[in-house]
N, C-alpha and C positions, 0 to 999 in steps of 0.2 A: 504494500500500500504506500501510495507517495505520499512523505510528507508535507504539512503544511506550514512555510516561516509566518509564525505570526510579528517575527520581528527579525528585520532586514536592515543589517548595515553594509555600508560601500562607501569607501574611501574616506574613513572619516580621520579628522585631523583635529588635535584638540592641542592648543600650545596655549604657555602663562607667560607672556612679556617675551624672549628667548626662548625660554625652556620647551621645546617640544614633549608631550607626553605622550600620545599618538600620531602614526603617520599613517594614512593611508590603509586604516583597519577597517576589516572586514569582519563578519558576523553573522552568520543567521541563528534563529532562535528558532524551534518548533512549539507549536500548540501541544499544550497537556503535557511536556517535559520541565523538569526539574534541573534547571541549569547551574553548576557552580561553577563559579570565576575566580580563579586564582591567580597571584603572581607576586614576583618580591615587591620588596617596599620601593614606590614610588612609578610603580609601572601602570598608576589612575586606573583601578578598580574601582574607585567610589566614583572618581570623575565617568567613567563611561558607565553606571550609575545616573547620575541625573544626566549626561547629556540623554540616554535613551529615553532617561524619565520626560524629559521636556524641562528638567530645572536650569540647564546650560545649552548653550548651541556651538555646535562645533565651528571649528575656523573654516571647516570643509569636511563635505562629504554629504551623504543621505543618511537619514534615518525611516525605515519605511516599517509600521505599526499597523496590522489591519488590513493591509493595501494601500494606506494614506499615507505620503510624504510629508511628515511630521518636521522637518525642517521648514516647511513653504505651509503650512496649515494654516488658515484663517482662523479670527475669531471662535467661528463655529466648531472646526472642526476639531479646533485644540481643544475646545470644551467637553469633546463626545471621545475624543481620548482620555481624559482626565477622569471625565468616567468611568472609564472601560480599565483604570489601573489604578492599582493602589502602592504606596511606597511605605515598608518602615526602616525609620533612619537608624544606624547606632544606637546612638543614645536615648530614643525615641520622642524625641525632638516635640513633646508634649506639652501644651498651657499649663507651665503651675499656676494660674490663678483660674484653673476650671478645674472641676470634678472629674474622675477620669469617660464617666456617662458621658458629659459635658463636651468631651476631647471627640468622643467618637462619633457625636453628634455635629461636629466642626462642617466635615464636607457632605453633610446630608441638607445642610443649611442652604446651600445652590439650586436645590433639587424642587422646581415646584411643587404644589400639593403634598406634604408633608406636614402634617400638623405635629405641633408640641408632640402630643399624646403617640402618635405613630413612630416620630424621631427618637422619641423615651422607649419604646420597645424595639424598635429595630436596633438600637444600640445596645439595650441589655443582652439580644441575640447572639450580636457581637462577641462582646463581653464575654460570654459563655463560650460562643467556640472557641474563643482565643486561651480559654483552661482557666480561670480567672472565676471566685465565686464571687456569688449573687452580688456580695457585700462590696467588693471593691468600686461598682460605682458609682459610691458616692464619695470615695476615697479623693484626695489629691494628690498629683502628683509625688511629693515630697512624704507622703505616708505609705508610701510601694517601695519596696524591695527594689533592686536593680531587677532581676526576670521579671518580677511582677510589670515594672513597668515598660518592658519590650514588650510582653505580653499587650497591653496596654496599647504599645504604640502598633501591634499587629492589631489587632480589635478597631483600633484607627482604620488604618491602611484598608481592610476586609469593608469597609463601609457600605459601601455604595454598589457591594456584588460587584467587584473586578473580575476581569479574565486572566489581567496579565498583577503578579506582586511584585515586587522588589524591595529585596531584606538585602539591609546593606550590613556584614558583621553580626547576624543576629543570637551567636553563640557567644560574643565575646563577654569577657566579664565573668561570664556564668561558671559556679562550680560543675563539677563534671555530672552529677545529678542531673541538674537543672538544664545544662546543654543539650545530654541525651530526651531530656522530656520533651524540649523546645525540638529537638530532631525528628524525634515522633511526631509531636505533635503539625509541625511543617507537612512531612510525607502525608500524614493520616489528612489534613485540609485539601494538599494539590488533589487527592485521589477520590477524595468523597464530592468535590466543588469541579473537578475539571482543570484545576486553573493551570495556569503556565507561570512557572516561578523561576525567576531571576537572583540568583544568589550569591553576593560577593561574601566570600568567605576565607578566612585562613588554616581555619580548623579540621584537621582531616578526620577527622571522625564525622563532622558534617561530612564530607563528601563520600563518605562509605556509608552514612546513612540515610542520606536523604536525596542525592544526584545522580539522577539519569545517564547524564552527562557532564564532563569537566571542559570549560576553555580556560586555554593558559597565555596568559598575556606577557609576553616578552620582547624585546627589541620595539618597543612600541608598538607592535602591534599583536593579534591574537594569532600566537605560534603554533598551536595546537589544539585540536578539540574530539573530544572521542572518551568512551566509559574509563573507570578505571583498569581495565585490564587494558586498554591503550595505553594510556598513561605509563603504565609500567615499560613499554616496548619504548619508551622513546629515548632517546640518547641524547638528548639537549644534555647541558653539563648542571643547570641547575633545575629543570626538570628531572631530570635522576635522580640528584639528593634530594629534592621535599617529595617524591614516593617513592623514596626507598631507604633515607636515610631512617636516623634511630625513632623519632616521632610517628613514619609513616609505621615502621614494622609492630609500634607498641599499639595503633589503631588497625592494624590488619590483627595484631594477637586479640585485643576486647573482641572486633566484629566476629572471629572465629569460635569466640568463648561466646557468643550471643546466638547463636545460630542453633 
């Protein structure tokens, strides 16, 4: 069966003053896969992150979402993208001075025909998939645990029924409990919802638990993309040691003890 990209990139170029981050990166993304994106520090994982989100635009190149060139979208049609995606940031980038109900309630506020009352229940929905009990929201920010409030800023992101998410780091911080529930609980939402998830990650254990597929972003652009058992075959110099060095093998020994 052919696949389908529901997210297409081509020649994209992302530079800060000087500094090139990307040159001429390419990308597809498939519907209903779980993508993790890796690479060492500073090779803009987060940057290519919101440029696909729509938060930055590149100095060059396409972004194509849906079928829509998202670099050239009108008014409108950025609007019916923004719809159709949800992002949670790192830190989950939350209103402390809103309730976390409050938070998830933020982008249902665009949405006509939503009353208070429907906005207050579509958000406790939320809230609940996202693992999170009843009580947290009327919590604030600053009265959540660090997972508590990833969770949080995922029950955000989930809002408005996306297709497409994007967790930027969303293991990080987390003791190794709490990472693998957040792991779970990722896989168990793309497969019960459909969705198509975008995941920048450092964490190998995320990507033995929850990714379809790995791209690995080097030399500026994305040098490889293929399951973990690709991964292993490739002979990059620093694609070899982060799946194979000591970290990858202590996450290949849990996954094998899990199984």
């Amino acid at each position: 069966m052919e696949r389908e990209a529901i997210i297409s990139l081509r020649g994209i170029r992302s530079q800060f003053g000087q500094t090139v981050v990307h040159d001429n990166l390419d990308l597809d993304v498939w519907r209903g896969e779980v993508l993790g994106v890796v690479g060492g520090s500073g090779t803009g994982k987060s940057v290519l992150l919101r440029t696909i989100a729509g938060l930055r635009r590149p100095q060059a190149g396409t972004v194509h979402m849906f079928g829509i060139d998202a670099t050239a979208a009108n008014e409108e049609e950025r609007a019916m993208l923004d719809r159709r995606t949800g992002v949670m940031f790192q830190d989950g980038a939350l209103f402390s001075s809103l309730t976390v109900r409050e938070n998830v309630e933020v982008p249902m506020r665009a949405v006509d025909g939503l009353t208070p009352k429907l906005r207050r229940a579509l958000a406790d929905l939320k809230i609940s998939m996202s693992g999170l009990p009843w009580s947290a929201g009327d919590k604030y920010p600053s009265e959540l645990s660090g997972g508590m409030r990833k969770r949080a800023g995922l029950a955000r992101a989930l809002a408005l029924d996306p297709e497409i998410v994007f967790l930027d780091e969303p293991t990080a911080g987390l003791d190794p409990i709490g990472a693998s529930e957040f792991d779970t609980l990722i896989k168990g939402l793309s497969r019960q919802l459909g969705l198509t998830v975008f995941l920048v990650t450092h964490d190998l254990d995320t990507l033995h638990a929850t990714c379809d597929r790995i791209a690995v972003l080097a030399e500026k652009r994305v040098l490889v993309t293929g399951t973990m058992a690709d991964m292993m075959k490739v002979d990059h110099p620093w694609v070899h040691e982060y799946f194979h060095g000591p970290r990858a093998r202590a996450a290949m020994v849990a996954k094998d003890g899990n199984e």
